[in-house]
C-alpha positions, 0 to 999 in steps of 0.5 A: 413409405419404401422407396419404389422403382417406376423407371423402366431403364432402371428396372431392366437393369436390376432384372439383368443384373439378376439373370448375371448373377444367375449364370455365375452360378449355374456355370460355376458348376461346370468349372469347378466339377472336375475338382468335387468329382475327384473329392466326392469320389463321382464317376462320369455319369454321376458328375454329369447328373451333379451338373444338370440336376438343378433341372429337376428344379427348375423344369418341375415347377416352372408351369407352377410359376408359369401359372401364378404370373399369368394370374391376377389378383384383387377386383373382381376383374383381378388387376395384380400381378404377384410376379415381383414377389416370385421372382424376389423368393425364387432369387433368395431361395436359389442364393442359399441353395447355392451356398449350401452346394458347398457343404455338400459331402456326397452326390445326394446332398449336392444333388439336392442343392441343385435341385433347390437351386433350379426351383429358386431360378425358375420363378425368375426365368419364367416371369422376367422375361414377361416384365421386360415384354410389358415394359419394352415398345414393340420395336424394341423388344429385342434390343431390350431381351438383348441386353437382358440376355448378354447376362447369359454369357458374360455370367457364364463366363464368369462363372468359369473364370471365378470358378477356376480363380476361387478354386485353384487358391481356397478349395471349389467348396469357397466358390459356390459361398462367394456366389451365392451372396449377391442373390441375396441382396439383389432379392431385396431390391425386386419386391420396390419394382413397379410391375407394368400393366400386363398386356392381356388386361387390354380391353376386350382381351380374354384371359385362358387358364389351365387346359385352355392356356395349353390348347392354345399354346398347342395350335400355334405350331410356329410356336411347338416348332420354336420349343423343339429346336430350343429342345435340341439347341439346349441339349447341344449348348447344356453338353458343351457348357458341361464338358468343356473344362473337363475335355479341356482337361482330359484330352488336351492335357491343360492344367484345370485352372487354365481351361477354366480361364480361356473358355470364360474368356472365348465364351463372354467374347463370343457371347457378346458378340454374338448376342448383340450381333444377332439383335442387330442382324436380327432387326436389320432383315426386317422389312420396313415397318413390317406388321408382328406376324412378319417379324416373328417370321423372320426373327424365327428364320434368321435363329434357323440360318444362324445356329445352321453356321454353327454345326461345322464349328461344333464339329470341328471342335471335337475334330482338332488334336489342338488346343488352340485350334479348339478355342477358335472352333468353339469362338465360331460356334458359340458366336452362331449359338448367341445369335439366337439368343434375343431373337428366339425369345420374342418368338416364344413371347410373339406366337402366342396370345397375350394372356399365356405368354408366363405359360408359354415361357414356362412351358419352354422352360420345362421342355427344353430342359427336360428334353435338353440339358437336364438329359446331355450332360449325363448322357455325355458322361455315361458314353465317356464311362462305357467308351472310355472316350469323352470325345466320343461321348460329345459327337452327339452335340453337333448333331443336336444342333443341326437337329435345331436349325432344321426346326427352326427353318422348318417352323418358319411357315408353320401357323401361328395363333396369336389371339384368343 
């Protein structure tokens, strides 16, 4: 009998450990595309469509995954969860796709890796989270989605740094081959988790399918105003993610390699910060043993508040003819963005009834990446090409985030339905 894997502390840790990997990969992107734009022989706009297509991908078939994870099987009473088995084929499939981004030889073999690797990511992106929900006390979920989402910048940093170390000595194409090997292997290890029980599975609890599970995600509208900041956050946090290096490399003269290093370094310190200062800050606002729908209340505030802190630092930025001064801008406003990161997801889980908590991820997922980041990167990209200004281009980042806090803030009294 093969080994299984019960301990939740242990669980959490290969679940992280995935979602690192994850954003190694998606921001290794980001870091070498300079380089495969030059080679490939891409303008702006194509480059920006190259960046963001494993969107297609990954927003597409999200509400397929979504479906499947809320889904039981065996019994009449169905008591299964195939979570671990969508997650561990999701892993391998965008692992491989990663790999074969490298082979590309135009814009449409590169767009279809991408596009392969968004729908191995989504099955994992969509399900993890509801697994860490099951395992986690009810004071302690966003201390346990913190650590699970300081992957977030610690892998997007990464993903800059390594990206700009294996590219500036072996060629961009030898950066996505040595990312997509630790995927495979941490794909093996998913199937041996021992799935908690899924919580719409308590007694008396009822389980909402298709249409059903839709209609009540609608009429919770804290929730609908929680999907449209996350819409416009992902917009402004996808464009920047995108252009950063080549604005770096373009406007402020800096060789690609050093872009690359500095902003990994400035992303995984303020993502750091910023994610485990906002899961302290976060907590801290809360009042003394406070029933759920408070905390999902006040979590939903304090992610308003703080992204709120972050406009003018965007803004600045694009603004500073310096280098340096940019570093420190984008610092600030990363720092303000992390906040969020914990905190916003117990919302999506908490303003919801149980049974369709896979579908409210996963319909989060398909809007703010089809509304978001699917959209900046070439929107940014076609402005620079008409405007012949990527600076000019990137002003529209500021006010997606200002357009978040205020639907945050403006969500905070809105009705929440958390039954069926």
């Amino acid at each position: 009998m093969s080994a299984r894997i019960a301990r939740p502390a242990t669980i959490l840790g290969i679940l992280t450990a995935i979602n690192f990997v994850n954003y190694v990969d998606r921001y290794l992107v980001a870091a070498v595309s300079p380089k495969f734009q030059e080679e490939l022989g891409l303008s702006n706009a194509q480059t920006g469509f190259t960046i963001s297509a494993f969107m297609l991908g990954y927003f597409v078939t999200s509400p397929v995954f979504g479906w499947l994870g809320d889904k039981r099987f065996g019994g009449s009473g169905g008591t299964t969860s195939i979570r671990r088995w969508l997650m561990s084929l999701g892993v391998l499939l965008w692992s491989v796709a990663t790999v074969g981004s490298g082979l590309a030889h135009g814009a449409t073999s590169m767009v279809l890796a991408r596009v392969a690797v968004g729908i191995g990511e989504a099955s994992y992106a969509t399900l993890a989270p509801t697994i860490i929900d099951d395992l986690a006390p009810a004071a302690k979920k966003n201390r346990w989605l913190a650590i699970f989402y300081l992957a977030i910048p610690v892998g997007s940093a990464l993903g800059f740094l390594l990206g700009g170390f294996l590219e500036e000595r072996f060629g961009w194409r030898a950066a996505f081959f040595v990312a997509g090997g630790p995927g495979v292997l941490l794909a093996l290890l998913v199937p041996l988790i021992v799935e908690p029980a899924p919580k719409q599975h308590a007694p008396g609890a009822s389980q909402l399918r298709g249409l059903a599970a839709l209609g009540a995600l609608r009429r919770s509208a804290l929730y609908v105003a929680c999907v449209a900041g996350l819409c416009a956050y992902t917009f402004a946090l996808g464009g920047f993610s995108a252009w950063a290096p080549k604005f770096l490399y373009e406007v402020h003269a800096l060789k690609l390699s050093v872009a690359d290093f500095w902003f990994g370094v400035v992303t995984v310190l303020a993502g750091l910060t910023g994610t485990v200062a906002g899961a302290w800050l976060a907590d801290r606002a809360l009042p003394h043993d406070c029933d759920d729908e408070t905390r999902i209340r006040r979590y939903l505030r304090f992610c308003g508040l703080a992204t709120a802190v972050g406009v003018p630092a965007a803004a600045l930025t694009l603004y500073t003819p310096s280098a340096v001064t940019f570093f420190v801008a984008i610092f600030v406003c990363e720092v303000a963005l992390f906040a969020s990161t914990s905190p916003i997801n117990v919302v999506i889980l908490g303003s919801v009834p149980p049974s369709v908590r896979a579908m409210a991820m996963a319909v989060s997922i398909f809007m703010q990446h089809l509304l978001g980041d699917l959209g900046s990167p070439p929107l940014i990209g076609k402005i620079a090409d008409v405007a012949h200004s990527l600076r000019l281009g990137m002003w529209i980042l500021p006010v997606a985030i200002a357009i978040a806090a205020a639907l945050w803030l403006s969500g905070v009294r809105a009705r929440l339905v958390r039954a069926t």
